[in-house]
C-alpha positions as CSV (number, residue, x, y, z in Angstrom):
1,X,0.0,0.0,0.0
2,X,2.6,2.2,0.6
3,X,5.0,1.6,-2.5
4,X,1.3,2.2,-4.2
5,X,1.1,6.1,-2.3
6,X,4.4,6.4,-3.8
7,X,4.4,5.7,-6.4
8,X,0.8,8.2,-7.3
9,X,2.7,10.6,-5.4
10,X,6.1,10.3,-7.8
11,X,3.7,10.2,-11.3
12,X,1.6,13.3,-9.7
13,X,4.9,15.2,-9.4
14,X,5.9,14.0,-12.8
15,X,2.3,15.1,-14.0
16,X,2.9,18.8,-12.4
17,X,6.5,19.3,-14.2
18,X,4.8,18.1,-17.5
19,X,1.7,20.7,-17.1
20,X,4.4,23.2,-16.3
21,X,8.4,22.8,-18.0
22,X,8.9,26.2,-16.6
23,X,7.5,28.9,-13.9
24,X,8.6,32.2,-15.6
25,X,7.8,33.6,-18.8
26,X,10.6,34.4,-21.3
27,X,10.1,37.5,-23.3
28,X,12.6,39.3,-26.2
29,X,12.6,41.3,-28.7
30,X,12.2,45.5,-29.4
31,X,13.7,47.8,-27.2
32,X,10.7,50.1,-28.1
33,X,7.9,48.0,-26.9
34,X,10.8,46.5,-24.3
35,X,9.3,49.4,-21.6
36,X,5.7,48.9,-21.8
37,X,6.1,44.9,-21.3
38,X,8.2,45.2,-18.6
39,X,5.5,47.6,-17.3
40,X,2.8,44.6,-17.7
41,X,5.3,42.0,-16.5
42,X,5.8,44.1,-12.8
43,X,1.6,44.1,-12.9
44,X,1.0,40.5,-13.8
45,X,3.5,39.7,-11.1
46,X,2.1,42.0,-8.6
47,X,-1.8,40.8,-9.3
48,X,-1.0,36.7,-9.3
49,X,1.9,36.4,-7.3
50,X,3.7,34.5,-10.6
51,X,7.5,36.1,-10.7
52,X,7.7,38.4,-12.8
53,X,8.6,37.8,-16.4
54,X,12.0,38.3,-18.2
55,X,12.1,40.4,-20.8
56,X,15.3,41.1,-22.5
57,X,16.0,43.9,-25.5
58,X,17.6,42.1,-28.2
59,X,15.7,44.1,-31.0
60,X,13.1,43.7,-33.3
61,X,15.0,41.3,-36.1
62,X,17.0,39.4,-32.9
63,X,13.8,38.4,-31.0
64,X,12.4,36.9,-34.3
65,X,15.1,34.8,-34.9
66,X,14.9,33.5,-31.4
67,X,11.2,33.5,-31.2
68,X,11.1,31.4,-34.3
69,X,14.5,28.9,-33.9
70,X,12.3,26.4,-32.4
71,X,9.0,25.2,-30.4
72,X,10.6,23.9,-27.8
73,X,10.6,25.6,-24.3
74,X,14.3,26.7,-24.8
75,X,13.0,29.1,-26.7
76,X,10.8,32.6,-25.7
77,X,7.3,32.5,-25.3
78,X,6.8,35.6,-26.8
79,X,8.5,39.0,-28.9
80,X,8.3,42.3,-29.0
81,X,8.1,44.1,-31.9
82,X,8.4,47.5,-33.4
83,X,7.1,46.6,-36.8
84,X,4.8,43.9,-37.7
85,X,6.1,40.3,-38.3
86,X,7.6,39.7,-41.7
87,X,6.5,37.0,-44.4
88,X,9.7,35.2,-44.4
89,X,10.1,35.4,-40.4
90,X,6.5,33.2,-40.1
91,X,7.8,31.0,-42.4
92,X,11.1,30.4,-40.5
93,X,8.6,30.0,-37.6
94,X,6.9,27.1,-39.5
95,X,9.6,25.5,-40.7
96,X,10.9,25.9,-37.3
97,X,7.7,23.7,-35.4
98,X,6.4,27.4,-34.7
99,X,2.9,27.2,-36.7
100,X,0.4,29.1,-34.2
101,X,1.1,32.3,-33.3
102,X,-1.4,35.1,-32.0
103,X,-0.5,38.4,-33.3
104,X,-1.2,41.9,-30.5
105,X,-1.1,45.0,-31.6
106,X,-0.5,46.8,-28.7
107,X,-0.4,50.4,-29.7
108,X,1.5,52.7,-32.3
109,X,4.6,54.7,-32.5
110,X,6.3,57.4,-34.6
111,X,9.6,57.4,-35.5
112,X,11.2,60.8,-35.0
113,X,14.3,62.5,-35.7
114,X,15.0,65.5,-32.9
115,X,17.7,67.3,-31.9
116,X,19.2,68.7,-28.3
117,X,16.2,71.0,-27.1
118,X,19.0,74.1,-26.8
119,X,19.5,73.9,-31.0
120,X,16.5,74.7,-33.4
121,X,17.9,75.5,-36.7
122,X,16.0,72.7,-38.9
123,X,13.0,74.5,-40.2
124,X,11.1,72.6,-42.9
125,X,12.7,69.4,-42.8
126,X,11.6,66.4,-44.8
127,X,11.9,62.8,-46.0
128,X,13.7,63.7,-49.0
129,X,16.4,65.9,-47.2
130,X,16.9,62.5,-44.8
131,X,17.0,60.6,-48.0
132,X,19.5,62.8,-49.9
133,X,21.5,63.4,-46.8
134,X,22.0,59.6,-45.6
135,X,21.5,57.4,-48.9
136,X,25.1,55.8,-50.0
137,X,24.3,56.8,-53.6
138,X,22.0,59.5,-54.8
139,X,21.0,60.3,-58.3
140,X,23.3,63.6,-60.1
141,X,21.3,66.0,-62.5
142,X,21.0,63.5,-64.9
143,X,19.6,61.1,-63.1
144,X,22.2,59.0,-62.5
145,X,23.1,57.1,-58.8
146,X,26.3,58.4,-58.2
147,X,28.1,58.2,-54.5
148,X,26.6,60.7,-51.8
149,X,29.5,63.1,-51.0
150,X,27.2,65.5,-49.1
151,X,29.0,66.8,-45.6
152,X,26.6,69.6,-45.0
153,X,22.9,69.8,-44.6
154,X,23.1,72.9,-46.9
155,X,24.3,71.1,-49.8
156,X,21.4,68.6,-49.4
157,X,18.9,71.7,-49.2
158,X,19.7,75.5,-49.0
159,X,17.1,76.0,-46.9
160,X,19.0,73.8,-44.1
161,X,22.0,75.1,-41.6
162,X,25.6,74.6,-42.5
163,X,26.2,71.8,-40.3
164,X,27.6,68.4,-40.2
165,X,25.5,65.7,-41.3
166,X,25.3,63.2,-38.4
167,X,22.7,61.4,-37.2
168,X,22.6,58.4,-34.8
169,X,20.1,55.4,-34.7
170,X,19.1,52.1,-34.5
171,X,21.3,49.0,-35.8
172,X,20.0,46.8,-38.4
173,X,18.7,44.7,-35.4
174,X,16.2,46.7,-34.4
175,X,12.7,47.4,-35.2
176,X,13.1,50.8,-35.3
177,X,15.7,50.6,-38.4
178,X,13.6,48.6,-40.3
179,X,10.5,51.7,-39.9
180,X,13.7,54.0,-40.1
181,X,14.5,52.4,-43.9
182,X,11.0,52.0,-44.7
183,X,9.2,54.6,-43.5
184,X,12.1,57.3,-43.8
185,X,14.6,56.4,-46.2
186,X,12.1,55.5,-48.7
187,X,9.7,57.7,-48.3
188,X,12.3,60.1,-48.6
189,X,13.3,58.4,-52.0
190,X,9.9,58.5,-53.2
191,X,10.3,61.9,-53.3
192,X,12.8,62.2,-55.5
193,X,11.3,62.3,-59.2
194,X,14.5,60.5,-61.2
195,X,14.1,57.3,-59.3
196,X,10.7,57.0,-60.2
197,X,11.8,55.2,-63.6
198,X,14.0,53.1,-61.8
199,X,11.0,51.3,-59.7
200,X,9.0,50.9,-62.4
201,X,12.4,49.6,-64.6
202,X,13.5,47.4,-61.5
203,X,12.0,46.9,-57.9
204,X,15.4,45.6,-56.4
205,X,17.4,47.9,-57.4
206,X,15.5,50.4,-56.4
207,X,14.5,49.2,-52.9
208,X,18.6,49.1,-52.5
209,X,18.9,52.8,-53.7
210,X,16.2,53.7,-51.4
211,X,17.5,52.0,-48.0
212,X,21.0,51.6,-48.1
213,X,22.8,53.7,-45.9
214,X,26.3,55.6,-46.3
215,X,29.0,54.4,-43.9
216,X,31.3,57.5,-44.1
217,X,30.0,58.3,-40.4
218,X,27.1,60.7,-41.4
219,X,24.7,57.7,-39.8
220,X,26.3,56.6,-36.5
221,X,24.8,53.2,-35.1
222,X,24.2,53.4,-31.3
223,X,22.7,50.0,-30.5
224,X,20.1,49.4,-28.9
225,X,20.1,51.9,-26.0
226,X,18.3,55.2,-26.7
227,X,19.2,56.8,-23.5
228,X,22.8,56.4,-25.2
229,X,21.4,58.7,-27.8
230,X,20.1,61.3,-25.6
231,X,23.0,61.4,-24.5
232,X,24.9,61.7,-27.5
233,X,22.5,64.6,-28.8
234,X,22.7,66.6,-25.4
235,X,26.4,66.7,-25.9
236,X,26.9,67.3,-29.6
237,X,23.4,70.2,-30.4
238,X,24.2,69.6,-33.9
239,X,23.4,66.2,-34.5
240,X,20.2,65.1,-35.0
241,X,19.0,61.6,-33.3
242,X,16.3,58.6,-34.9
243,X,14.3,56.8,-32.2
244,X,10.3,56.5,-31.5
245,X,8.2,59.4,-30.8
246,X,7.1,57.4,-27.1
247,X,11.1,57.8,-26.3
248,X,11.3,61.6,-27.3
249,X,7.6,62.2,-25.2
250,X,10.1,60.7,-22.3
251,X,12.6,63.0,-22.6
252,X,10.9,66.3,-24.1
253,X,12.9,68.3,-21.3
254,X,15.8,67.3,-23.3
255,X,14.8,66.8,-26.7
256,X,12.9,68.7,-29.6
257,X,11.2,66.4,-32.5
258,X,11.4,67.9,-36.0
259,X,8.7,68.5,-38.3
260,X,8.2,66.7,-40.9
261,X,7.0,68.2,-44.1
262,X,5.2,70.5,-41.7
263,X,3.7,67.7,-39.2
264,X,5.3,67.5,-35.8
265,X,5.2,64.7,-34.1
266,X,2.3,64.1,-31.8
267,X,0.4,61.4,-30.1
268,X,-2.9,62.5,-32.8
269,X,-0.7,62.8,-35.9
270,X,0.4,59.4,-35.3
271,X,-2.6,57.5,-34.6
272,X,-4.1,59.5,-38.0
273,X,-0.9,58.8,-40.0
274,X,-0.6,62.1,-40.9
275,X,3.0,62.0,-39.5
276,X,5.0,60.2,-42.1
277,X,6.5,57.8,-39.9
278,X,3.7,56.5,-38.0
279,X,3.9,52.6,-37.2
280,X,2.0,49.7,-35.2
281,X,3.8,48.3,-32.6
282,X,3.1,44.6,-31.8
283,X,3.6,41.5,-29.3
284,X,3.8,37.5,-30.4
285,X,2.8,35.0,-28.5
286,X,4.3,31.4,-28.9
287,X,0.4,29.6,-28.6
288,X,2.8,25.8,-27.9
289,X,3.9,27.2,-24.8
290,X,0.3,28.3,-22.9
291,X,0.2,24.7,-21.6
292,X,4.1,24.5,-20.5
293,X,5.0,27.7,-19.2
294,X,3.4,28.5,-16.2
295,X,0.8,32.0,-16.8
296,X,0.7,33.3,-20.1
297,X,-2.7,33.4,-20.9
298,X,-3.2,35.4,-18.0
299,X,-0.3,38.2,-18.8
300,X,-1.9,38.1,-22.2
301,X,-4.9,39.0,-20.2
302,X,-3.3,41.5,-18.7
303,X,-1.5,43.5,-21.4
304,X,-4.9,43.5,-23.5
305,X,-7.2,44.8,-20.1
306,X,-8.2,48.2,-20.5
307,X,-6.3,49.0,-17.5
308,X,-3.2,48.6,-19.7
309,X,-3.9,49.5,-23.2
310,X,-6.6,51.4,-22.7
311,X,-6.7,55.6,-23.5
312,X,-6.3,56.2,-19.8
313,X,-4.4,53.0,-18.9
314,X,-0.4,52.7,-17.7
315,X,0.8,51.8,-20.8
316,X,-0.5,55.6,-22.0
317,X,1.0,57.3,-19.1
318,X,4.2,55.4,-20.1
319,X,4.3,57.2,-23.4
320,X,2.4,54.7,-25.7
321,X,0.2,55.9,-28.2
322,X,-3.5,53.8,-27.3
323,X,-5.0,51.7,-30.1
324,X,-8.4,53.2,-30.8
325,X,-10.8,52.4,-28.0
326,X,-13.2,50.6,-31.0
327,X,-10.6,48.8,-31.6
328,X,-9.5,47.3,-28.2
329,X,-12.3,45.1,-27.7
330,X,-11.4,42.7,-31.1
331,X,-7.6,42.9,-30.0
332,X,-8.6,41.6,-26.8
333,X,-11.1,39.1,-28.0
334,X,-8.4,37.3,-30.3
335,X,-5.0,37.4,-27.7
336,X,-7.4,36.0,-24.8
337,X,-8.4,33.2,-27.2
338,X,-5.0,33.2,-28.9
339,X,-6.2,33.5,-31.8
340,X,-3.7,31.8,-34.6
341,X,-2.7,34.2,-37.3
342,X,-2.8,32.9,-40.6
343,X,-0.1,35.0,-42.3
344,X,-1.6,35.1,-45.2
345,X,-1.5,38.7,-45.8
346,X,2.2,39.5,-44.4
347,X,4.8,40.9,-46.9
């Protein structure tokens, strides 16, 4: 009788570690959305007594790759991100044993370029000045892509001052870079009427034109830490600094966001895209792991409450930019049911 009470006792225990491989929820991904998770995670904790989870800033493109490596519970339960998922990243994820994901869109973000709040001399700054000021090659009076030997702001546009070109921002591991290339690289090129020909002509080489980025030092990569480039603007007034606009509301003692083409940057020009560099910010949750790590359905609870995401919730005070409250209740609906995204309309 006894050997019998062990041995329920020993296949009970076993039972419990299989219901559960591990107690704390792994998180990576962008440093953008980094904040506002780690805001959830010290609630979730706080409201079921689960530790709190770990969420590490490894950057948009990072967290991907070791979101969608494998199913197995080595592997995080969820990413941040500070675009949406690419096509080929869900197909990694499938070929990878990943194949149900639920897609959050927690928010939105601009991407901003600002400056030191003791300089002001941009005035009327836009895409195409970014473009013709940090593109390796740009196209001469003919047309032609030739190398970018601009040093000055002036000789991109008269209108500019006569200072340096530098700017610093994200690495190509970051979320932010990829909405820094997309949004503001080539929406900068698509301003530019001689490459126009070359899109229609050839979509490859033209994507290249648009978002690679000279490395003669005008474009200074400074990781993943945007305090570093506070930092970096406060000491140097004439540099100018890419991050999102949720980091520059943060630090508006310090910093001043540029207009662009005439639209500053604000919390209602982003949500309406009339900003140029307006983005969705978004969280991935690894639907495999619900049953073996120990609470995520309810921190997915939690980050979709109206508590957290909502107009007046923490995440807001934070500096996040709310989804619409119409839109809330359909976010919520699908994370708490973990809803599997289909992928079929990722690019």
């Amino acid at each position: 009788m006894k050997k019998l009470a062990l041995a329920i006792a020993a296949a009970l225990a076993l039972s419990a570690t299989a219901a559960h491989a591990r107690d704390n929820i792994e998180i990576v991904g962008s440093s953008t959305v980094y904040p506002f998770t780690t805001a959830v995670a010290e609630t979730f904790s706080k409201k079921t007594g689960n530790p709190a989870p770990k969420v590490e800033a490894t950057g948009t493109g990072g967290g991907m790759k070791l979101f969608c490596a494998g199913a197995g519970v080595e592997t995080p339960d969820l990413t941040n991100a500070s675009r949406r998922m690419k096509k080929s990243e869900f197909e990694d994820c499938k070929k990878n044993g990943v194949d149900a994901i639920t897609e959050i869109k927690m928010g939105y973000d601009g991407l901003t370029i600002a400056q030191s709040k003791s300089s002001d001399e941009f005035k009327n700054f836009t895409l195409k000045d970014l473009y013709m000021g940090l593109a390796k090659d740009v196209p001469n009076e003919k047309g032609e892509l030739v190398p970018n030997t601009a040093k000055t702001w002036k000789e991109v546009n008269a209108e500019l001052p006569d200072v340096k070109i530098e700017v610093l921002g994200p690495p190509p591991t970051s979320g932010t870079r990829d909405s820094f290339n997309e949004l503001g690289m080539e929406g900068g090129c698509k301003q530019v009427e001689s490459l126009k020909a070359l899109k229609e002509k050839d979509e490859k080489a033209y994507k290249a034109a648009c978002q690679t980025i000279r490395e003669d030092g005008a474009y200074i990569e400074a990781g993943e830490n945007d305090n570093l480039i506070v930092q970096k603007l406060e000491a140097n007034p004439k540099a100018l600094g890419a991050f999102g606009f949720s980091f520059l509301e943060q630090n508006e003692d310090k910093l001043r966001g540029l207009a662009i083409g005439g639209v500053a940057p604000s919390a209602e020009a982003v949500i309406d895209g009339s900003y140029p560099m307006s983005r969705s910010m978004f969280v991935y949750v690894k639907n495999s792991h619900v049953d073996q790590v120990k609470g995520i359905k309810e921190f997915v609870a939690e980050y979709v409450s109206e508590a957290a995401m909502g107009a007046d919730g923490y995440l807001a005070d934070k500096g996040l930019v709310p989804v619409d409250a119409k839109e809330l209740p359909e976010i919520a609906k699908n994370a708490t049911s973990l809803t599997a995204m289909t992928g079929d309309d990722l690019k």
